[in-house]
C-alpha positions in Angstrom: 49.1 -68.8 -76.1 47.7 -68.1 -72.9 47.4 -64.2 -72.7 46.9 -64.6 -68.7 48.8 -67.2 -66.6 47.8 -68.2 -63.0 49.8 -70.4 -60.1 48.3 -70.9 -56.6 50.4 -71.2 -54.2 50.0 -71.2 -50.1 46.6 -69.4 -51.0 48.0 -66.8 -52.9 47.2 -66.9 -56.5 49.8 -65.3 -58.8 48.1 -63.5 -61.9 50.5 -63.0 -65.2 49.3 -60.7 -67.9 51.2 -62.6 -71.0 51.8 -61.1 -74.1 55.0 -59.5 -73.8 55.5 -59.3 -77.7 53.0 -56.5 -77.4 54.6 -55.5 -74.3 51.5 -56.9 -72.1 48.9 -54.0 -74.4 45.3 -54.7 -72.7 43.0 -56.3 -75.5 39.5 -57.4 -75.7 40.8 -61.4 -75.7 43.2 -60.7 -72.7 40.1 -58.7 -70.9 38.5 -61.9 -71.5 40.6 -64.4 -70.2 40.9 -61.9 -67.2 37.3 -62.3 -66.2 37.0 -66.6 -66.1 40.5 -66.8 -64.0 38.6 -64.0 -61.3 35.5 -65.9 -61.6 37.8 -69.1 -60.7 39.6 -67.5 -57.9 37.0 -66.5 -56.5 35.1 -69.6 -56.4 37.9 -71.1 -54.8 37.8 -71.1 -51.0 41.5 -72.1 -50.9 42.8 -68.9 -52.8 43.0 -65.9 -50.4 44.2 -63.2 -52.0 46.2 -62.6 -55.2 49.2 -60.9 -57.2 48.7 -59.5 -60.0 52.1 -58.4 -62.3 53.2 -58.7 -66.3 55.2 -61.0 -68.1 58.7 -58.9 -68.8 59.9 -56.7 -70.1 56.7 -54.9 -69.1 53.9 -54.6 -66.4 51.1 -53.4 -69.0 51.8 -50.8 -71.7 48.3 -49.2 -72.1 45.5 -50.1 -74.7 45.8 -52.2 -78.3 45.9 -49.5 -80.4 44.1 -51.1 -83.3 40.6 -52.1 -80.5 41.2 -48.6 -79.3 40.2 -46.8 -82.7 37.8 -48.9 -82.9 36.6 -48.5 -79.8 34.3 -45.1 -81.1 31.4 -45.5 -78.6 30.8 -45.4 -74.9 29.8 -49.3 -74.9 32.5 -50.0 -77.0 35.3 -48.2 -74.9 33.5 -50.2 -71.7 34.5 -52.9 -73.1 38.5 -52.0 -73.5 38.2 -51.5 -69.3 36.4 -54.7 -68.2 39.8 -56.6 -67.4 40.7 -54.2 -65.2 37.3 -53.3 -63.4 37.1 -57.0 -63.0 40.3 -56.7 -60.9 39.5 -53.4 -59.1 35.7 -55.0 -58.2 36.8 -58.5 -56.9 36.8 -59.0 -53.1 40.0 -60.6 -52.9 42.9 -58.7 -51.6 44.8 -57.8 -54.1 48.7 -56.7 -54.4 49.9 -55.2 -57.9 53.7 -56.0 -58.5 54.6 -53.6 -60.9 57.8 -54.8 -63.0 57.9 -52.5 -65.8 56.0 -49.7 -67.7 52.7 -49.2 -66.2 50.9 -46.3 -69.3 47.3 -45.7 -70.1 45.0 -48.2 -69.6 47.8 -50.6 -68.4 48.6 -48.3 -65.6 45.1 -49.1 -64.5 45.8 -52.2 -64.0 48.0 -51.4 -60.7 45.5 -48.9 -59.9 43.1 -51.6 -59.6 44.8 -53.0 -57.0 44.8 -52.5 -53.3 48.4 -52.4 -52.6 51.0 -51.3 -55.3 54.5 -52.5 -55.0 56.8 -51.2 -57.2 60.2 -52.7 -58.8 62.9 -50.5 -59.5 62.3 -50.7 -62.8 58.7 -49.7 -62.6 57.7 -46.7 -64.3 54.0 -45.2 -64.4 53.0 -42.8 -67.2 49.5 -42.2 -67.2 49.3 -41.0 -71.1 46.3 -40.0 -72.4 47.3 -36.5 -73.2 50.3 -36.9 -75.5 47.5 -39.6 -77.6 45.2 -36.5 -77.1 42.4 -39.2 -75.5 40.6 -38.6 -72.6 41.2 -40.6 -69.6 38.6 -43.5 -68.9 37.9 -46.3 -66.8 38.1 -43.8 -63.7 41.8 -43.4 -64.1 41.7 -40.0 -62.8 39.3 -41.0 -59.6 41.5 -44.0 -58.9 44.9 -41.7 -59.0 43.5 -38.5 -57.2 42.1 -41.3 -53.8 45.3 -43.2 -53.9 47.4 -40.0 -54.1 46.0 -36.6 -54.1 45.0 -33.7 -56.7 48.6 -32.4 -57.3 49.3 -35.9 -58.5 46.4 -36.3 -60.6 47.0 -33.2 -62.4 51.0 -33.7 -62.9 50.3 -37.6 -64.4 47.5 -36.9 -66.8 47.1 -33.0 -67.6 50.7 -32.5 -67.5 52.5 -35.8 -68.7 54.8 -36.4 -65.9 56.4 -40.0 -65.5 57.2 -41.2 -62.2 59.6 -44.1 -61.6 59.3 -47.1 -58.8 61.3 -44.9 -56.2 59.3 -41.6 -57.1 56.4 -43.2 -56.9 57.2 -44.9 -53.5 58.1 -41.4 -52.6 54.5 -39.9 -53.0 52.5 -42.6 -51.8 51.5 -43.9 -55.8 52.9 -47.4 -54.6 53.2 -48.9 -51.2 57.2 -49.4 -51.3 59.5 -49.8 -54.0 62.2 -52.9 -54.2 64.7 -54.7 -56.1 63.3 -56.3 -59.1 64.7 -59.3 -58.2 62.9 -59.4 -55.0 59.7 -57.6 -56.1 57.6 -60.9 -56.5 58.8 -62.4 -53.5 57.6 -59.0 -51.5 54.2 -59.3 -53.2 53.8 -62.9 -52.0 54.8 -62.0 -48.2 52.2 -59.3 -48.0 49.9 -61.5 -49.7 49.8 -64.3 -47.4 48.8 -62.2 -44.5 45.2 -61.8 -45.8 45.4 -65.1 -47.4 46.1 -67.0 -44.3 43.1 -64.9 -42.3 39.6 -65.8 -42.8 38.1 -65.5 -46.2 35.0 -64.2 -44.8 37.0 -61.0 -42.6 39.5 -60.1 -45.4 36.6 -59.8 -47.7 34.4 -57.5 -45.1 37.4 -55.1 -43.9 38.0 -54.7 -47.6 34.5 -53.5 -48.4 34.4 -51.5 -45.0 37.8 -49.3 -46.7 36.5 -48.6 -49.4 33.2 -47.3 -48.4 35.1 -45.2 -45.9 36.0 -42.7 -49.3 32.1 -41.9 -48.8 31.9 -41.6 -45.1 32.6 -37.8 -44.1 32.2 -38.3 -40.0 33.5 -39.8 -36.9 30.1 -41.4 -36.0 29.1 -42.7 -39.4 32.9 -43.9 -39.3 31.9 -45.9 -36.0 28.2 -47.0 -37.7 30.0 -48.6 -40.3 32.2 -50.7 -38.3 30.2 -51.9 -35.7 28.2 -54.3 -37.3 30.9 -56.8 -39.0 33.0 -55.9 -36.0 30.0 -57.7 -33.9 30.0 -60.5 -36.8 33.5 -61.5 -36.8 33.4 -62.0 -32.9 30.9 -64.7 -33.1 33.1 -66.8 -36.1 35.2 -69.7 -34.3 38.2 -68.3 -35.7 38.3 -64.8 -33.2 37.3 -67.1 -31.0 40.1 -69.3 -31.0 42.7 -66.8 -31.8 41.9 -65.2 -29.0 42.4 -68.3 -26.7 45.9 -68.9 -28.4 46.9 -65.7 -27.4 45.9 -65.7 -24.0 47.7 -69.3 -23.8 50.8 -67.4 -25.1 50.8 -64.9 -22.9 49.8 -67.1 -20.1 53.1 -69.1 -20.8 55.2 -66.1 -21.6 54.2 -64.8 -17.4 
């Protein structure tokens, strides 16, 4: 059995984590599989950006236990995090559609991702504490720049669990939706960046995140002005920019 499924679709390539008999539980095979269908997307100049979600009756629900005992050095616990670093590092938009338990090294998984949507039946439980583990894989980074230190502190140092609508509430995920509707929300986001150019999605997505490390309105403006300058000379501005004026030449 395919522990990862993937359908492309309108350039938007739909990701399945697929063990649900383990409750989709992050292993070293599935970490594995993770990595060729990235490196395949990614090769892929039709797929523009992806969805990533979990095979029901969960969206990930942490860590094999039996891989994370044995886990008992820093290259081997490396290891247990590649599937999802291979997510968070890939310069493909990417949308997590969160339709179940999220815990431990499975809630990293939607942390990975740009945008989270949550369904109602989402719930994120960060874990470590009541298995008296550390948190790894940057869990705590990820959580404290997507939300803030009060967050942070509540999910991991003092066990709280937050549902789809709570975590809508304090900015965790994007929105949260229907369950029945959840995938269909991912894919409409999704096919905004897919339908741009590959080339600009992947540039403004770099430019984000190395805003966390700019502190100042002119390093802010530095960092912008050179792929600004690039995507004004790719054929694409070029004739986007003539449709619209057409547009609002006929609209007159």
């Amino acid at each position: 059995m395919a522990l990862v499924l993937c359908e492309i679709d309108d350039g938007v390539a739909t990701v399945t984590i697929n063990h649900p008999e383990v409750r989709n539980a992050v292993s070293l095979e599935m970490n594995g599989e993770l990595d060729a269908v990235f490196d395949n997307l990614e090769a892929d100049e039709s797929v523009g950006a992806v969805v990533l979600t979990g095979t029901p009756p969960a969206f990930s629900a942490g860590a094999n236990l039996d891989e994370l005992l044995a886990a008992d050095d820093p290259k081997r616990l490396s290891s247990i995090y590649a599937g999802f670093l291979r997510v968070a590092h890939t310069p493909l938009p990417t949308v997590a559609a969160v339709n179940g338990p999220a815990v431990g090294a499975g809630m990293n998984f939607a942390l990975a991702c740009d945008v989270i949507l949550a369904g109602h039946s989402a719930m994120f439980e960060s874990r470590f504490l009541q298995i008296a583990i550390h948190p790894g894989g940057g869990h705590t980074w990820r959580l404290r720049n997507i939300c803030d230190r009060q967050t942070a502190m509540a999910m991991v140092l003092f066990g709280e669990r937050l549902d789809g609508l709570r975590a809508a509430e304090i900015g965790l995920a994007w929105k949260c939706v229907d369950d029945d509707a959840l995938l269909d929300e991912a894919h409409r986001l999704a096919r905004r960046p897919a339908r741009a150019p590959r080339g600009l999605t992947k540039a403004m997505k770099q430019t984000i995140l190395d805003m966390g490390g700019i502190t100042d309105s002119e390093a802010a403006v530095a960092r912008e002005v050179d792929p600004q300058a690039w995507s004004m000379t790719q054929p694409e501005f070029k004739e986007r920019v003539a449709a619209l004026k057409e547009a609002i030449s006929k609209s007159d």
